[in-house]
C-alpha positions, 0 to 999 in steps of 0.5 A, spaced: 496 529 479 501 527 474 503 520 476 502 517 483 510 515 486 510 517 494 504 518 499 510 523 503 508 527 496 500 527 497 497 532 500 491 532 506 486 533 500 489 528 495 490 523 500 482 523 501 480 524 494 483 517 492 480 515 498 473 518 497 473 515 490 476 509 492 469 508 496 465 510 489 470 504 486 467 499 492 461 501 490 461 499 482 464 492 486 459 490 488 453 489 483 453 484 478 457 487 472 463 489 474 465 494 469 465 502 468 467 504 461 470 510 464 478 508 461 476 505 454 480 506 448 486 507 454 492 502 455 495 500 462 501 497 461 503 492 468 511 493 468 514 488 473 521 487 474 519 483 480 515 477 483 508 479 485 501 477 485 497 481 489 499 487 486 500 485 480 493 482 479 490 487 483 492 493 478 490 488 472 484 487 475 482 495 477 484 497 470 479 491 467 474 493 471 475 501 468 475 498 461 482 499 459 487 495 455 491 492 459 498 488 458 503 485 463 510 486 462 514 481 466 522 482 466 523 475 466 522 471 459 522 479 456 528 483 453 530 485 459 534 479 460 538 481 455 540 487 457 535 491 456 535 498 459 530 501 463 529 507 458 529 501 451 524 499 454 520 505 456 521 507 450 518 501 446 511 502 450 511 509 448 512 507 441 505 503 443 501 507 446 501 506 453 497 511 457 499 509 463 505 504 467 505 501 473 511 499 475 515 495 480 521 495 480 528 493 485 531 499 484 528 505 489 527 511 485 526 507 478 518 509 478 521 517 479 526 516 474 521 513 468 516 519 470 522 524 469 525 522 464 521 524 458 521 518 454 514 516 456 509 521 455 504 517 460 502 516 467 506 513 472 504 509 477 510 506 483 508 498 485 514 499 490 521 500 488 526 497 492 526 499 500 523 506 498 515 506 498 509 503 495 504 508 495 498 504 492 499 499 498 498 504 504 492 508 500 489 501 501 491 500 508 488 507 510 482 506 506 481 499 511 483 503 517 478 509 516 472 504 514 475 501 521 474 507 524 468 510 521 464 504 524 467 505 530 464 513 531 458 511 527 459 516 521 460 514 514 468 513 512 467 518 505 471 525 507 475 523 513 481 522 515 484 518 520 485 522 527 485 520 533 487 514 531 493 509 533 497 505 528 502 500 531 507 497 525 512 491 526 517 488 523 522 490 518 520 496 517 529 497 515 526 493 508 520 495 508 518 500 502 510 498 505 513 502 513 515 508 509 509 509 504 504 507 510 508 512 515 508 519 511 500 518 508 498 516 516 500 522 518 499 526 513 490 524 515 492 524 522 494 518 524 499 516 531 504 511 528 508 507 533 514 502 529 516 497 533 522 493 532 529 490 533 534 496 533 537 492 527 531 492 522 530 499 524 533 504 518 538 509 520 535 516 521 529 513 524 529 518 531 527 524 526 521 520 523 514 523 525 512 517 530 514 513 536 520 508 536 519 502 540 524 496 541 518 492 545 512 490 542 508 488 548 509 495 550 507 498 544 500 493 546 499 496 553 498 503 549 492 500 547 493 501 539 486 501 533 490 497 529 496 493 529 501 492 521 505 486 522 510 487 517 513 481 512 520 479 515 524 480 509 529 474 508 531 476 501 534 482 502 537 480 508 545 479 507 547 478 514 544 476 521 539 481 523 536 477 529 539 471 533 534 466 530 527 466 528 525 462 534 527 469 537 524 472 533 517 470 533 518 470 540 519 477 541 517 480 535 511 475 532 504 476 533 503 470 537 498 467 540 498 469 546 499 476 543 492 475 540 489 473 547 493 478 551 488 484 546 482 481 549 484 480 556 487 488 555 479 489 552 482 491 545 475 487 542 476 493 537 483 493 535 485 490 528 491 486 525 493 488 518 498 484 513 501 487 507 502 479 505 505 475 503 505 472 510 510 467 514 506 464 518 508 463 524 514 467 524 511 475 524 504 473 525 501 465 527 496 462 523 490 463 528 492 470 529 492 471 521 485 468 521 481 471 527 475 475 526 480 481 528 484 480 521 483 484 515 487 480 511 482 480 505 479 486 506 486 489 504 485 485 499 479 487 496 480 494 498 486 493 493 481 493 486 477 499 488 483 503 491 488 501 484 481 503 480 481 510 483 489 511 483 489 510 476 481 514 473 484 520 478 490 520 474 487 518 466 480 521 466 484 528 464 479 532 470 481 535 477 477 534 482 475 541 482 472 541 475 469 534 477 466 538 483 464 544 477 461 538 474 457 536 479 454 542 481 451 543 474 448 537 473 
């Protein structure tokens, strides 16, 4: 694996072997040092064209944690301001050294473009580009899913996958690069995804997408969903009226508060709410719902780090899975 731009691309066994290194990750996150020194000497370079903490944070703390260099590039204040093209500025971290680029940015296909070029000669990682994917972030909604799943069935989460397992996600999945990413890598580990949705935020094509469609969200309840992904309404990229208003919205589409108490009176005590963040509290999900024992809002979180480290040691240790399996087997 060159670079990391779309979970559609990940196969069954690429998918599980991030994962499965990503538990070996969240292991090294619970001592006291902190610290591998498996990247030294590399320099990770955090390319953001858009606003963000959690992820941005998140890859800085996964790369310091594996002991690379890390530089954080933010378009405001840089040259890019200034008129600077995407290949300029690649071409200056090349001219650097940068061994791998995580890079977020507006445009769908940026990440793709960076990778293909060859005016860098260095790993590409896509944080999100525009509407079109986030791979990073369904790898580490997978990973929270499957240790879910995991302690369910009483088995340990390294080596499984997600089948038999029902995902419901709701919101804008139209402006959502989070839907899409989470879509193809759930269904590629077996998972049964329902989207539910106002018809105006849902994308054109969707009919043809591996998972069911659906208008009511209470419905979708009724079927007795393992997780439930509320999805950020996007007011930034809405230019015109999706929805009548956002008291009716909340009142169709939000994880209320009577939503969250109807799981318990349908017996769903094992169903989890997930958020990619950030969160509009009391518009898609209420504050009591977001901070209820049901929520995995923080693991996603922390989840992150080790998922991120994994991504970026599978695409910079310069070993594929079959020669670390190799090595091991000699030791």
């Amino acid at each position: 694996m060159r670079h990391l731009l779309s979970t559609l691309d990940l196969s069954r066994a690429d998918a599980l072997a991030i994962l499965d290194t990503a538990e070996q990750m969240a292991a090294v996150g619970e001592r006291e040092v902190k610290k591998l020194p498996a990247l030294r000497g590399r320099t990770v370079v955090n390319l953001f064209f858009e606003d963000s903490t959690r992820t941005r944070i998140s890859f800085e703390a996964a790369a310091k944690r594996l002991s690379a260099d890390v530089i954080n590039f933010s378009a405001k204040g840089s040259s890019v301001s200034k008129g600077e093209s995407l290949k300029d500025t690649a071409q200056t971290l090349a001219a650097i050294g940068a061994d791998a680029v995580v890079i977020r940015h507006g445009s769908s296909g940026a990440p793709a473009r960076l990778a293909t070029s060859g005016w860098i000669d260095a790993a590409v990682l896509n944080a999100g580009d525009g509407t079109h994917e986030h791979p990073t972030q369904a790898l580490l909604d997978a990973f929270t899913m499957r240790r879910h799943w995991a302690r369910l069935h009483g088995t340990d989460s390294a080596g499984t996958d997600l089948a038999g397992m029902k995902v419901v996600i709701v919101g804008d999945v139209l402006h959502s690069r989070v839907a899409r990413s989470d879509l193809w890598l759930l269904r590629t580990l077996g998972a049964e995804v329902t989207l539910v949705a106002p018809p105006t935020l849902l994308p054109f094509g969707v009919e043809s997408w591996p998972c069911t469609v659906s208008y009511d969200l209470d419905e979708a309840l009724a079927a007795r969903p393992d997780a439930v992904m509320m999805l950020r309404v996007q007011g930034e990229r809405m230019h015109s009226a999706f929805f009548p208003s956002v008291r009716e919205y909340s009142r169709r589409w939000g994880l209320d508060d009577v939503r969250l108490d109807r799981l318990d009176t349908l017996g769903l005590e094992d169903t989890i709410i997930m958020h990619p963040g950030p969160m509009n509290r009391g518009l898609e999900i209420s504050a009591r719902a977001a901070d209820s024992p049901r929520s995995t809002i923080l693991d996603q979180v922390s989840n992150g780090v080790s998922v991120r480290m994994a991504a970026l040691y599978l695409l910079l240790s310069g070993e594929s899975s079959s020669e670390r399996t190799l090595q091991e087997q000699k030791r």
